[in-house]
N, C-alpha and C positions, 0 to 999 in steps of 0.2 A: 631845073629850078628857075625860078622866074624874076625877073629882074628885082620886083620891090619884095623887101623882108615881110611884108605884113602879110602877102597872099605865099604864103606857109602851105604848102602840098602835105597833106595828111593821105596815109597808106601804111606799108605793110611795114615795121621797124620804128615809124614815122608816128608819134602820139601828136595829138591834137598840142599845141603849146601851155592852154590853159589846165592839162592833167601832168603834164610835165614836174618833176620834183622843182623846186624854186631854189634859187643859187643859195647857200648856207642851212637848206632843210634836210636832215635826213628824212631815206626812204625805211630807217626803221630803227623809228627814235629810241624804242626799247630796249634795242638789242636782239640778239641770241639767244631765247632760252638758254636757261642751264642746262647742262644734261643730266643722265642718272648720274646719282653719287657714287654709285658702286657696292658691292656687296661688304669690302672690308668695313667701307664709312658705317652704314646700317648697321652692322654687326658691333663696331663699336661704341655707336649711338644707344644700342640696342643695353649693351652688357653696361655704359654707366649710368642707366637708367633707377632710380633712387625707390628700392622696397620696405618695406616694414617687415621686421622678422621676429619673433620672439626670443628674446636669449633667457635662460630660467625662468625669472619669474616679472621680465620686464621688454619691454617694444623698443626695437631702436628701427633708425632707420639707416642702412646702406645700400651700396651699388650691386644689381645682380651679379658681377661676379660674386666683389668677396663673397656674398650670399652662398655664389654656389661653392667655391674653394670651403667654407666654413661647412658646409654640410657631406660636401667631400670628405674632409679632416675628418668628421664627428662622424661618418660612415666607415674611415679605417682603421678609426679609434675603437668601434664596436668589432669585429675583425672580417669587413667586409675586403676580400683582397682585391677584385679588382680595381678595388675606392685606391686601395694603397698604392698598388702599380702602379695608376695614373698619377699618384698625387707625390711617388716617387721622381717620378718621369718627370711632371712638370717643374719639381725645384730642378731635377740636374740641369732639365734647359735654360731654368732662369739663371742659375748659377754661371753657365755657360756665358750664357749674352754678359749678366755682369764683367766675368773676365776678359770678354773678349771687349768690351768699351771701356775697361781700365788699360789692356793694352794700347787700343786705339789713343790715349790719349796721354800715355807716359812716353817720353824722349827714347830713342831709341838706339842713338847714338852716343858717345860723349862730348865733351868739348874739348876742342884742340887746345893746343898751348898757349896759341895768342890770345885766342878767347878767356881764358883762364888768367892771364897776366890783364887784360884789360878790366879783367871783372877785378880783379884784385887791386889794380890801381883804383879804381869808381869807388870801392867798397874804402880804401885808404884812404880816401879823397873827402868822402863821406862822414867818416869817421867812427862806422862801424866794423868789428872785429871780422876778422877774415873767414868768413863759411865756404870758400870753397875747398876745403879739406873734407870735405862732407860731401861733396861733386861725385855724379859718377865718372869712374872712372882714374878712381885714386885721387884725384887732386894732380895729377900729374900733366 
């Protein structure tokens, strides 16, 4: 390297200073592309996508599913069976997930005694009637 800054050795690693990124610039102001979305994403972009469909004697418009569950229904309805299999299948699953996110989110435990005496003071306190006899777990 050479004594004065200004005679700047340009070579292999070594960019000329004036191509150089400048202090506070990005070298890529845009970013990252996105990437793919995924096939779930597309699939459910895809299915609340908004149809017109005839029902009797009138147009409405809804999302290709229900579109398709309603032509399912009206397919097992006429006694198309494997319409019905599937359209058995798909409530027990939905039924399924239902129960299992009411689990997920009911108490699991009950409350101990202190807790119970504390809630009963607050409620006292309050001046509202005592609901933890209503508690799981007997009120006890």
């Amino acid at each position: 390297m050479s004594d004065c800054d200004n005679e700047y050795e340009v070579g292999y690693g070594r960019p000329p200073k004036a191509s150089q990124f400048k202090k506070g610039q990005s070298g890529n102001p845009k970013g990252r592309p996105k990437g793919a979305k995924g096939i779930r994403a597309s699939l459910q972009r895809e299915l609340e996508a908004k149809v017109t469909i005839r029902e009797g004697n009138r147009q409405i418009r809804v999302s290709k599913a229900e579109a398709m569950v309603k032509r399912l229904s009206s397919n097992a309805l006429k006694g198309d069976m494997k319409a019905l299999a599937l359209l058995l299948k798909l409530d027990s699953e939905q039924g399924a997930r239902q129960e299992a996110d009411v689990a997920e989110r009911e108490p699991t435990g009950s409350l101990d005694p202190a807790d119970l005496d504390m809630l009963r003071h607050y409620l006292a306190a309050a001046g509202k009637p005592d609901a933890t006899d209503d508690a799981p777990g007997g009120g006890q």
